[in-house]
C-alpha positions in Angstrom: -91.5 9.0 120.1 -94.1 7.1 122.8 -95.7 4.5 121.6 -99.3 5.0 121.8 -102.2 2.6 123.5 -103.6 2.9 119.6 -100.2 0.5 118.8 -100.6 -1.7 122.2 -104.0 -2.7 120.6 -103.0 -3.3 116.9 -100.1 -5.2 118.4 -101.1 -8.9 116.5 -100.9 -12.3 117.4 -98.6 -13.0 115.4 -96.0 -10.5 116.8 -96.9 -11.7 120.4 -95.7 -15.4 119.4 -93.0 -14.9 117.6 -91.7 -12.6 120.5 -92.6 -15.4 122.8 -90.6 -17.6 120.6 -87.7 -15.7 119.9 -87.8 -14.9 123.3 -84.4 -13.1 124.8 -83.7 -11.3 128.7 -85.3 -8.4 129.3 -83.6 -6.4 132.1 -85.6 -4.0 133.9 -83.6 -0.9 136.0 -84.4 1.9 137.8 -87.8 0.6 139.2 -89.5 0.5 142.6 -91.0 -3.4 142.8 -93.7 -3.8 144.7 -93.3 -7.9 144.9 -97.2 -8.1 145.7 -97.1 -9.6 149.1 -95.1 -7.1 151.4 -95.9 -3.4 151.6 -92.8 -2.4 151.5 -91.0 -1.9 147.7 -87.5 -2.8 147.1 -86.1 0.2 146.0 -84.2 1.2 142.9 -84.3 -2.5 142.5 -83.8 -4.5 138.7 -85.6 -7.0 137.6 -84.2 -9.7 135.3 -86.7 -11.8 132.8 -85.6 -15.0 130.9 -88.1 -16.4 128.4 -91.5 -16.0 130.9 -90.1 -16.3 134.0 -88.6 -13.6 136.1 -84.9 -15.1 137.2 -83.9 -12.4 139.2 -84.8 -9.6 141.7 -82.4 -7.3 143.4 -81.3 -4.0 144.7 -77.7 -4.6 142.9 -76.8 -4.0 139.4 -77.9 -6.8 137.5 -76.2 -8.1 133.8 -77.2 -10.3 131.3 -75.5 -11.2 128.0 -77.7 -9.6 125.1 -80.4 -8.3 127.8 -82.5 -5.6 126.3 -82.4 -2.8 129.3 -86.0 -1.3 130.1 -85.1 1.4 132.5 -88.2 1.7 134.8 -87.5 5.9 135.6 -88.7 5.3 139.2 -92.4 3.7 138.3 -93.4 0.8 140.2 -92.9 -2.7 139.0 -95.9 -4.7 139.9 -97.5 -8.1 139.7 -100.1 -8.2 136.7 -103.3 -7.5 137.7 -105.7 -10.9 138.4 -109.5 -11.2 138.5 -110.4 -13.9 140.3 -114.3 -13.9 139.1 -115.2 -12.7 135.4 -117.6 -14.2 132.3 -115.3 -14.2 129.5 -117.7 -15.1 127.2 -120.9 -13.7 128.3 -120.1 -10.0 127.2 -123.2 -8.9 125.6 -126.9 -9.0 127.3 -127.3 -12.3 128.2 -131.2 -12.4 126.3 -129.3 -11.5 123.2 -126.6 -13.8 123.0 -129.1 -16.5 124.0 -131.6 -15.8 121.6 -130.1 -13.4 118.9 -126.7 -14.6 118.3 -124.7 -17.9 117.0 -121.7 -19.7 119.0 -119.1 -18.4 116.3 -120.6 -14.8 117.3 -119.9 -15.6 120.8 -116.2 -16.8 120.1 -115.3 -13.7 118.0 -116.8 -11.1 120.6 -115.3 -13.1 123.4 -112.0 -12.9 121.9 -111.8 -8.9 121.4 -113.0 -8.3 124.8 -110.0 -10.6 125.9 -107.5 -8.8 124.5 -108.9 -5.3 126.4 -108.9 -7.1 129.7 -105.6 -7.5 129.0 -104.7 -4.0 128.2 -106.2 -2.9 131.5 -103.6 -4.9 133.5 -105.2 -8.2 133.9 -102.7 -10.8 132.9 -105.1 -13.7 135.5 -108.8 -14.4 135.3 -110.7 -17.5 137.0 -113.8 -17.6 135.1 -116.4 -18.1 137.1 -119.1 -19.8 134.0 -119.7 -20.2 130.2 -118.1 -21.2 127.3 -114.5 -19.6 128.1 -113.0 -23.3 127.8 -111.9 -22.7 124.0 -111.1 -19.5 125.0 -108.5 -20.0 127.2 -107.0 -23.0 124.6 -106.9 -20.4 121.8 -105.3 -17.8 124.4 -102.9 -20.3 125.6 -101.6 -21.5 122.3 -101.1 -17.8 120.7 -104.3 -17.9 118.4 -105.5 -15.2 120.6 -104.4 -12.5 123.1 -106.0 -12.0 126.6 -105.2 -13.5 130.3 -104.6 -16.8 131.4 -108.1 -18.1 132.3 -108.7 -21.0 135.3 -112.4 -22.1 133.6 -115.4 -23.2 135.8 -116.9 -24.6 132.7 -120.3 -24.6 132.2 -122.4 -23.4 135.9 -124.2 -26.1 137.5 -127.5 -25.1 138.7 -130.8 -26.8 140.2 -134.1 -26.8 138.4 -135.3 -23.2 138.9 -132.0 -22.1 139.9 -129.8 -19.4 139.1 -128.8 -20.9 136.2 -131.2 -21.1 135.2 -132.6 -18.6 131.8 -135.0 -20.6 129.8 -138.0 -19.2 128.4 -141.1 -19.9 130.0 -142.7 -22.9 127.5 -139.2 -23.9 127.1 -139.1 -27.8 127.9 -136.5 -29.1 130.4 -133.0 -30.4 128.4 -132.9 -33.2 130.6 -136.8 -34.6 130.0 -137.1 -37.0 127.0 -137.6 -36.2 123.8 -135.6 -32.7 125.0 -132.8 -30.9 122.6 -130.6 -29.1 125.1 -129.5 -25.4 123.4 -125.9 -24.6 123.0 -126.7 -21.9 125.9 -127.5 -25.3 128.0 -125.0 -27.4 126.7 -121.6 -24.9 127.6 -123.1 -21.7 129.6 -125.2 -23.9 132.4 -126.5 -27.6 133.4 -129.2 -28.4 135.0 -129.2 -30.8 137.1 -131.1 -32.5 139.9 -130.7 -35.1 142.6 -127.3 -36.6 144.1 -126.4 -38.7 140.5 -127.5 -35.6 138.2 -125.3 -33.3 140.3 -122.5 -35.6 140.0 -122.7 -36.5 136.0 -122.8 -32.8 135.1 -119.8 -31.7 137.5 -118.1 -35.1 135.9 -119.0 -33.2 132.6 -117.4 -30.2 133.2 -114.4 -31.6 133.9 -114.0 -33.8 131.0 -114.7 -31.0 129.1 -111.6 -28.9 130.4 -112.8 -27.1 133.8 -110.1 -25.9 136.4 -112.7 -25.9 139.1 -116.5 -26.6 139.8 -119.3 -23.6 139.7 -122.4 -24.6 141.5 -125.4 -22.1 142.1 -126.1 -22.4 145.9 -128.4 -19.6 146.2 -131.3 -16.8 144.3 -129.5 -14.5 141.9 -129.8 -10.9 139.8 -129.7 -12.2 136.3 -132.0 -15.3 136.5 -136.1 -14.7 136.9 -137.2 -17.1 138.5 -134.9 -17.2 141.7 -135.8 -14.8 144.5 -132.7 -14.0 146.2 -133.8 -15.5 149.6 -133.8 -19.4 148.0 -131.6 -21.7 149.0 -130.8 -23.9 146.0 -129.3 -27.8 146.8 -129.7 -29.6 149.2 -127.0 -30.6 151.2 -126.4 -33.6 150.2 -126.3 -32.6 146.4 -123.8 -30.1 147.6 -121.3 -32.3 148.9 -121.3 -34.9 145.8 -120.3 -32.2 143.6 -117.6 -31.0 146.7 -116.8 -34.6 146.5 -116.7 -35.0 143.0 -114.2 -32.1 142.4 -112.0 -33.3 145.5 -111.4 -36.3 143.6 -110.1 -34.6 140.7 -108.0 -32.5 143.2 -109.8 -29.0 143.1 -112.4 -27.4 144.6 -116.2 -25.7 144.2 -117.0 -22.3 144.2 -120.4 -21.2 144.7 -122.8 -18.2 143.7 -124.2 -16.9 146.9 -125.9 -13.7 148.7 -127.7 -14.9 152.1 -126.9 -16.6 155.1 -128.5 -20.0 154.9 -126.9 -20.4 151.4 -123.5 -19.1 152.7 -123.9 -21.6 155.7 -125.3 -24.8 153.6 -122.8 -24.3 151.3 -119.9 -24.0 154.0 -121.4 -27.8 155.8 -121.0 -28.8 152.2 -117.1 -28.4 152.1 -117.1 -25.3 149.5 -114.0 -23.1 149.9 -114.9 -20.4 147.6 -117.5 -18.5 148.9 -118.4 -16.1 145.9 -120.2 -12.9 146.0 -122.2 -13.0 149.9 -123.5 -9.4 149.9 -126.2 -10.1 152.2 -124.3 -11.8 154.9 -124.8 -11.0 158.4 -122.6 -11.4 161.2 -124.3 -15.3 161.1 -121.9 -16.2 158.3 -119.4 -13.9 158.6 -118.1 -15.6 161.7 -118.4 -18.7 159.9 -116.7 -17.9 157.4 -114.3 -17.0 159.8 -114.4 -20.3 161.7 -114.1 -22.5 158.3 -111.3 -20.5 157.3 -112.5 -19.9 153.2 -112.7 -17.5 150.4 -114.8 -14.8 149.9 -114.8 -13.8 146.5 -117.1 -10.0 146.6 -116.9 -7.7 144.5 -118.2 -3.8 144.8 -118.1 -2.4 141.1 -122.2 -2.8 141.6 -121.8 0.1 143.5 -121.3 2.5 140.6 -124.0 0.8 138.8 -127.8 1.8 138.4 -130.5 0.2 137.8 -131.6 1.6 134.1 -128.1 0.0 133.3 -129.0 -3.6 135.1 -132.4 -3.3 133.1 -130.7 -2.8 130.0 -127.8 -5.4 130.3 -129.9 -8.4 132.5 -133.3 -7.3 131.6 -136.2 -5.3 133.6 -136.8 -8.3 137.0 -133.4 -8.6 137.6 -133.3 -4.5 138.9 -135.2 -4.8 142.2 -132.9 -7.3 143.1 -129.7 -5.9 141.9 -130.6 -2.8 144.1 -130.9 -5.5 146.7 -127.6 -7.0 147.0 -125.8 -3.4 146.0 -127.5 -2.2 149.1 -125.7 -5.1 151.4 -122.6 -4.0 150.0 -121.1 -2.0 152.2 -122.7 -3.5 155.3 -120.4 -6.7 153.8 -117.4 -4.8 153.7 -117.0 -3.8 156.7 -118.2 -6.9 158.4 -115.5 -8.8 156.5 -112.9 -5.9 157.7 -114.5 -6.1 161.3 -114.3 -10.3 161.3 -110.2 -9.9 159.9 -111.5 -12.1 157.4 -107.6 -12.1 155.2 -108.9 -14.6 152.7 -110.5 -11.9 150.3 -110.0 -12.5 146.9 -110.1 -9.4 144.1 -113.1 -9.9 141.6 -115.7 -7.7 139.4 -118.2 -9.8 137.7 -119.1 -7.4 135.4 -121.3 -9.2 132.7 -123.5 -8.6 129.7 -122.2 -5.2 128.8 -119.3 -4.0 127.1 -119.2 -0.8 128.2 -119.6 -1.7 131.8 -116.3 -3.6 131.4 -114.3 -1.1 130.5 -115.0 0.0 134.3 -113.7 -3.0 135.2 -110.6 -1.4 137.1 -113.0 0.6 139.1 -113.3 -2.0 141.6 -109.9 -0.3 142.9 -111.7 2.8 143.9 -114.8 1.3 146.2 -112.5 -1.0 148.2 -110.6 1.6 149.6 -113.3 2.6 152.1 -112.3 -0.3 154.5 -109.3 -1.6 152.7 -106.1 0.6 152.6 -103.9 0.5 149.0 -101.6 -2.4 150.2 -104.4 -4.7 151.6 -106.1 -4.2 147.8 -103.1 -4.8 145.8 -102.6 -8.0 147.7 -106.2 -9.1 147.2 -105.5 -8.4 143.0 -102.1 -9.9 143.0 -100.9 -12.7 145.8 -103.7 -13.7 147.2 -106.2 -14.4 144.2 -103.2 -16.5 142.5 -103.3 -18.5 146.5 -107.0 -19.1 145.6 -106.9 -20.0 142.0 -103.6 -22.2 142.8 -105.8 -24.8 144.9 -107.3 -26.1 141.5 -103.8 -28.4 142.3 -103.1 -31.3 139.4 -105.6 -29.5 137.2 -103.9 -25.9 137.1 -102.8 -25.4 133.8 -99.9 -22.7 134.8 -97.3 -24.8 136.7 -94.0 -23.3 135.5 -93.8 -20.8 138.6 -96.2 -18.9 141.1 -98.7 -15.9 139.6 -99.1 -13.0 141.3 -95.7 -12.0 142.9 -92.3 -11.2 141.6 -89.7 -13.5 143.1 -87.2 -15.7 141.3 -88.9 -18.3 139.2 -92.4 -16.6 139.3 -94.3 -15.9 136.0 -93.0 -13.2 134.1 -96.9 -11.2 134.1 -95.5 -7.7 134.9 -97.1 -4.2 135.1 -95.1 -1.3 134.9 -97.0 1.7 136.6 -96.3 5.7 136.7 -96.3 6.6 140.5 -96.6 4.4 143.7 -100.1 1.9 144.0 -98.7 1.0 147.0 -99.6 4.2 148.4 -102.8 5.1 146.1 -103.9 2.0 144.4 -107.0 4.5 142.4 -103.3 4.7 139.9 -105.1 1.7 138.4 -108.7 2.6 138.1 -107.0 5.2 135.0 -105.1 2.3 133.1 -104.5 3.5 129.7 -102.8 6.9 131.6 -100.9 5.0 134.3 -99.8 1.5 133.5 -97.3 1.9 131.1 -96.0 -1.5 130.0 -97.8 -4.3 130.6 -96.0 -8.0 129.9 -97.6 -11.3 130.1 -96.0 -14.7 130.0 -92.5 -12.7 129.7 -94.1 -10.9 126.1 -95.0 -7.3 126.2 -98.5 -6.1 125.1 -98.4 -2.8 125.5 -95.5 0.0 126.2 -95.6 3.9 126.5 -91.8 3.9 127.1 -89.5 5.8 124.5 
């Protein structure tokens, strides 16, 4: 009898620890791996798991005392699926969380939505801001299930920046007399000048942050940002690059134009997040500084009704904006042989919108082939999320490949990705076991 995707989702917590804890090989036969850096799969290969990490990966028959045998029948054996730019916790309309709901609704929303990410292949996410700190500690100690998370921590933003969302009579958190909200206290800080800039990154990583989030430039979901601004100045950029270098990570920052892209860049940033109206300006530096881009192309299946609804009614114009530099910034970064390209969605404030989450697949394919894709979702996001160095909190073995010692965060898919990566923009009919952490989540396998 198949086990449905009904079962995958009523599998509990508590089944998912004590199978982590009672943990025993899992052999996996008959499988095509694609090992998430080379395009070419090892054949009829078998994979062998030991507690979460994978310990072995070959062509020849493969034993293991007690081993229960998954046999693949042909399907491809993948890397799990990493998204290397979500908001785990801002899942609702962002004017309704802020000013209709509590942190402990938040928390349990946030939690639900984590276990789905999951279930659509995602066993990696680097959240790019909010409260996904507690999150990821729940997550991580088997309170909850969902991906690994690298947290930003709270978004640092200027005054006026895009992080920006208080109402309009709303008095500044850091004037006297001020009561920051909870949204200020864990979604954003604002802060201004060189030792502002520094105190709140400071902040962010006391409180548990991976890596640094700094709005560098205008943005869709904030008011009172057009999207030409340019937000820090330089040297405010480079104590918070500095700041975060001591701690022995790095800063990624929100950006769209040029001058941001280029600021930020002279600044020492490395994660270059979003950029959809570059021009040839910053895509050949880009190019020179050898960084991330981080883009993301989901927008393009979005309208604006759905914007209005989700970010309210000001932030449409300017999402048609940036969704109409899109494709210009696709092929510039395929024209420019730009290879640092991370995978990422950004899909925030609606829950419905995030079950499309997977259709990011679909839109890179008209510059990127299949292979080029499934590297950007596997390999190369876990090479980007691994420079957060002493602070990364998944040090057992490499994410995002399968190769001796890596993480056991597996996908198990019907037909070849390799070849026609849109396999994975349908996820509950064509990945068919997904494992994270060596535990598996969900299986359609008899």
């Amino acid at each position: 009898m198949k086990k449905t995707l009904a079962f995958a989702l009523s599998l509990s917590i508590a089944t998912a620890a004590t199978a982590q804890e009672d943990s025993f090989p899992i052999l996996f036969t008959n499988v095509h791996v694609f090992d998430g850096v080379n395009e070419q799969r090892i054949e009829n290969a078998n994979v062998l798991v030991v507690d979460n990490l994978i310990a072995e990966v070959s062509s020849e028959p493969l034993a293991a005392a007690n081993a229960r045998i998954i046999d693949g029948g042909g399907r491809t054996l993948m890397p799990g699926l990493i998204d290397a730019h979500v908001h785990m916790a801002v899942t609702e309309p962002v004017a309704d969380l802020r000013d209709n709901y509590d942190w402990m609704y938040w928390g349990a929303v946030s939690t639900i939505e984590a276990e789905k990410m999951l279930l659509r292949g995602f066993t990696t996410v680097r959240d790019a801001g909010g409260p996904a700190i507690g999150l990821q500690k729940a997550i991580d100690r088997g309170k909850a299930v969902g991906p690994r998370i690298y947290p930003s921590g709270p978004v640092i933003s200027q005054t006026s920046g895009h992080g920006e969302h208080r109402v309009y009579n709303e008095p500044h958190p850091n004037f006297e007399g001020a009561q920051p909200s909870f949204f200020n206290q864990h979604l954003e800080f604002l802060a201004d000048g060189v030792p502002e800039v520094l105190r709140a990154t400071r902040e962010a990583l006391r409180l548990g942050a991976t890596q640094i989030k700094v709005m560098a430039g205008g943005g869709v979901s904030s008011t009172v940002d057009p999207l030409h601004t340019v937000q820090y100045l330089p040297e405010e950029l480079e104590a918070a690059v500095k700041a975060a270098e001591d701690w022995g990570t790095y800063v990624l920052v929100h950006v769209y134009n040029d001058d941001s892209i280029l600021r930020s860049i002279d600044a020492g940033v490395i994660s270059i997040e979003h950029a959809q109206l570059m021009t040839e300006v910053s895509a050949q530096a880009i190019k020179d500084a050898d960084v991330w881009v981080v883009p993301f192309y989901s927008l393009l299946g979005i309208d604006a009704e759905t914007v209005a609804k989700a970010l309210g009614p000001l932030s449409a114009p300017k999402f048609l904006e940036v969704q109409a530099g899109a494709r210009n910034q696709m092929r510039m970064l395929k024209e420019y042989e730009i290879e640092k390209v991370a995978f990422s969605t950004d899909i925030i404030g609606d829950p419905v919108a995030l079950t499309k989450q997977n259709d990011e697949f679909k839109y890179r394919l008209e510059v990127w082939t299949s292979h080029e894709i499934l590297q950007q979702a596997t390999s190369k996001s876990a090479e980007l999320l691994a420079l957060s160095g002493k602070l990364n909190p998944y040090t057992a073995g490499p994410l995002g490949v399968i190769e001796p010692g890596a993480y056991a965060d597996l996908l198990l898919v019907e037909g070849n990705p390799v070849e026609d990566v849109e396999l994975l923009v349908d996820y509950e009919a064509n990945i068919d076991l997904i494992m994270k952490d060596g535990v598996i989540y969900k299986s359609t396998l008899d």
